[in-house]
ZAMARGU-4260 file (C-alpha; in steps of 0.2 Angstrom, whole numbers, plus 5000, padded with zeros to 4 digits):
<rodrens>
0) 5000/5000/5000 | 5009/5015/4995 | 5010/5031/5004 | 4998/5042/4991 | 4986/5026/4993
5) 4985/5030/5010 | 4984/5046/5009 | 4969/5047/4997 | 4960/5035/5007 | 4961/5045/5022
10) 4956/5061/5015 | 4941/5052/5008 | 4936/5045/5022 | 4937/5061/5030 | 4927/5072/5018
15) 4912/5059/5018 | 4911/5054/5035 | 4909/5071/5042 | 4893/5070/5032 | 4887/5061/5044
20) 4887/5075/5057 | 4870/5082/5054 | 4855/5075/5064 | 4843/5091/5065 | 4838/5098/5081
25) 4825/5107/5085 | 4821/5123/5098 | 4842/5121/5103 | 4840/5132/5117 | 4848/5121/5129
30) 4858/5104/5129 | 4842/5094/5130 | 4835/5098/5112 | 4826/5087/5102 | 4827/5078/5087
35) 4817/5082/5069 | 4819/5068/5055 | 4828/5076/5040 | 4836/5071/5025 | 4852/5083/5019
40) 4861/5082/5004 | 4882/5084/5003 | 4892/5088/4989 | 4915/5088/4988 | 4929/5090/4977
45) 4944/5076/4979 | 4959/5079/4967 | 4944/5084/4957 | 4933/5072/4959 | 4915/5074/4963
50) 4908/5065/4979 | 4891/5063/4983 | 4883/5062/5002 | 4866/5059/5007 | 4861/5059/5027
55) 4846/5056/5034 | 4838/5054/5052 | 4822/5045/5057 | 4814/5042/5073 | 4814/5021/5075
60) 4802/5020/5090 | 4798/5033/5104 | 4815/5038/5111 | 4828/5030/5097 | 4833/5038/5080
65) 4843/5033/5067 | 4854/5040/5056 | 4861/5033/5039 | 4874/5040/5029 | 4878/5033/5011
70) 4891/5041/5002 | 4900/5038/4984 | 4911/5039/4972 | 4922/5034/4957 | 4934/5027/4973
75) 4923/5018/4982 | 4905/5018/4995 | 4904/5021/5012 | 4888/5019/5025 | 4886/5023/5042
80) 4875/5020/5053 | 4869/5023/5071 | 4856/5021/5082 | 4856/5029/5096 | 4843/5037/5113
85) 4843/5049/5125 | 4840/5041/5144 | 4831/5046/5156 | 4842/5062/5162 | 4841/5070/5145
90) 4861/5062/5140 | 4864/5055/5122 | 4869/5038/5121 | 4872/5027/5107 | 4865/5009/5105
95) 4872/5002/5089 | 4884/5007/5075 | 4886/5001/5057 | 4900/5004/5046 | 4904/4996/5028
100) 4916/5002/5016 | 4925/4999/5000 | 4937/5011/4993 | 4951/5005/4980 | 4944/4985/4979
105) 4945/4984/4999 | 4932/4980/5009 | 4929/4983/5027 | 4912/4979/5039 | 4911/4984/5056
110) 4898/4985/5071 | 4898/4989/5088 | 4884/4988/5101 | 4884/4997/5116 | 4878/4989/5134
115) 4878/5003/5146 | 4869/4990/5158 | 4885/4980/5156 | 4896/4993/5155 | 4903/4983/5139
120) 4903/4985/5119 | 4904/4971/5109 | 4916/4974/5092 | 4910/4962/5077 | 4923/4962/5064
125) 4928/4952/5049 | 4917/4937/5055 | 4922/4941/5073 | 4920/4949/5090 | 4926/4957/5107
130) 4922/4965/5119 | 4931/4983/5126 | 4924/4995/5142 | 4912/5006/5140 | 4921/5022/5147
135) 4905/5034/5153 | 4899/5048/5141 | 4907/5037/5128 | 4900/5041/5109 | 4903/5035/5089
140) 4907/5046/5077 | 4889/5051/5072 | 4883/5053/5090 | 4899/5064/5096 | 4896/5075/5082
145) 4878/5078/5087 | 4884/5082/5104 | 4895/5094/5099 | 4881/5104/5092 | 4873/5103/5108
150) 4883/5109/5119 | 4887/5125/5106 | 4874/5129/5116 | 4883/5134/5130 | 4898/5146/5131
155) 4910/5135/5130 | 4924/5138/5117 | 4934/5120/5121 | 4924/5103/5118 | 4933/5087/5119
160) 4925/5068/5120 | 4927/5050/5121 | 4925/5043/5105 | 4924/5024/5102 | 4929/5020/5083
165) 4932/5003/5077 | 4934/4994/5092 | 4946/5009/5100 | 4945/5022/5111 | 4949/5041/5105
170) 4950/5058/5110 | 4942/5070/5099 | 4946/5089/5104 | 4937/5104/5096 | 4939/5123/5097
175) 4928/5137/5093 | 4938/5150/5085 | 4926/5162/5078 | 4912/5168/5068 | 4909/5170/5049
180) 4898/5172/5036 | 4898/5160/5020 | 4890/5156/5004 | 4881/5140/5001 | 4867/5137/4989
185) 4856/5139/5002 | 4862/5157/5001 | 4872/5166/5015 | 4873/5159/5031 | 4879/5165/5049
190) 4891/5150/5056 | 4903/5147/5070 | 4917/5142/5066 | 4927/5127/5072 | 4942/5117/5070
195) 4949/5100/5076 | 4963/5099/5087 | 4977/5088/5084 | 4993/5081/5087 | 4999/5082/5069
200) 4999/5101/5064 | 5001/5094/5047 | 4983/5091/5045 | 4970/5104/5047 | 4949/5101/5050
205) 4938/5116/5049 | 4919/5115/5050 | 4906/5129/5048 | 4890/5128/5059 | 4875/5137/5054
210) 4872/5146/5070 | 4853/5149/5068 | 4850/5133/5059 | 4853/5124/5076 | 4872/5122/5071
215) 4871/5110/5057 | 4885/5107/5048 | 4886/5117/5030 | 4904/5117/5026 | 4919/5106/5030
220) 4937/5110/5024 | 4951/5099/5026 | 4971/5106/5023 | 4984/5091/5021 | 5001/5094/5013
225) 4995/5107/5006 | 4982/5100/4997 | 4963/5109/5002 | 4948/5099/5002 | 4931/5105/5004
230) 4913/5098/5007 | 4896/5108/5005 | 4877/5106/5011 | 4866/5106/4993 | 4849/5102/4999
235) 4839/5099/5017 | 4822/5093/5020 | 4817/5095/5038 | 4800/5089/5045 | 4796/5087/5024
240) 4799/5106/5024 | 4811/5112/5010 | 4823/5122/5021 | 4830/5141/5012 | 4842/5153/5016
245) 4828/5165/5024 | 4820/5148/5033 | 4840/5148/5043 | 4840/5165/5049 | 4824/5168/5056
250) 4823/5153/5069
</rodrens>
């Protein structure tokens, strides 16, 4: 596997996975919003190439939602999914992750389910399974994403949480640095600003967050070597209502 292999690979995996950071909320006033079902629409650039992402969030049963990404391109596919509930003190937790890939002929399937009775999550993967400690206010990717947004609420400018990603434990840090105005084709948007903190200051993660459109995500660059990727929102249906530029600012 050679170095550029690599590298494409995990640019890719980047730019389409943050697609899956959008669950919609709704009244975001406080950490204990709600969530809408919505279907939003994302559209990047790699090395030129076009890559297409489509999200969507339904409610599965009284207190658990689902969200499902599927993303593609002339390099591959990639779906996510995750279910996930808030318990009885208002606190997100996920239930169950789904991850399938194929980017460049390879292949890769993995689950986990979370047991917060047992304090446990089982890992299934190539066939088979372990288990690893469920650390408290542990999250996947999609449901740590979503809990970012919540606590944008607050006034906190540093966010950082426990992340569980195939199998492992991670730390992911955020920073708000700002505030800025972009274009989409929604029109313009007021976002906050945030990057991802890092070890490596070799790689650089920016996201835009509408700030009255409960901070979804609308934009997402990534910098690497000096190479600049970029991701876009194109279309979002929430509550089967087409949302618009002047539909953002005015909640």
């Amino acid at each position: 596997m050679t170095l550029e292999y690599k590298m494409k690979k995990h640019v890719l995996l980047l730019v389409l996975s943050f697609s899956a950071a959008t669950p919609i909320l709704c009244n975001v006033t406080t950490s204990d919003a709600v969530i809408v079902e919505s279907t939003a629409e994302y559209a990047a650039t790699f090395n030129g190439i076009p890559i297409k992402a489509k999200k969507t969030v339904t409610r599965a049963d009284h207190n658990i939602y689902e969200d499902i990404l599927n993303a593609s391109s002339i390099f591959g596919t990639l779906t996510q999914m995750s279910r996930y509930q808030f318990d009885d003190n208002g606190k997100l937790r996920p239930l169950y992750s789904y991850d399938k890939r194929a980017f460049f002929g390879a292949i890769r399937h993995e689950e986990q389910e979370f047991l917060w009775n047992e304090n446990k999550i089982i890992f299934k993967k190539k066939g088979g399974q372990s288990e690893v400690v469920l650390p408290a206010h542990a999250y996947d990717t999609i449901t740590h994403r979503l809990q970012l947004r919540r606590d944008l609420v607050g006034k906190s400018v540093v966010f950082e949480y426990v992340v569980i990603s195939g199998g492992k434990k991670q730390l992911y840090n955020y920073r708000k640095v700002g505030e800025e105005t972009i274009e989409t084709p929604f029109g313009s948007i007021e976002t906050i600003v945030l990057s991802r903190e890092r070890d490596n200051k070799f790689r650089q993660t920016t996201l835009w967050l509408a700030k009255n459109w409960t901070y979804f995500l609308v934009k997402l660059e990534q910098i690497e070597n000096n190479e600049k990727y970029s991701m876009v929102i194109q279309n979002a249906i929430i509550n089967g209502m087409q949302m618009v530029a002047k539909n953002l600012d005015e909640k």
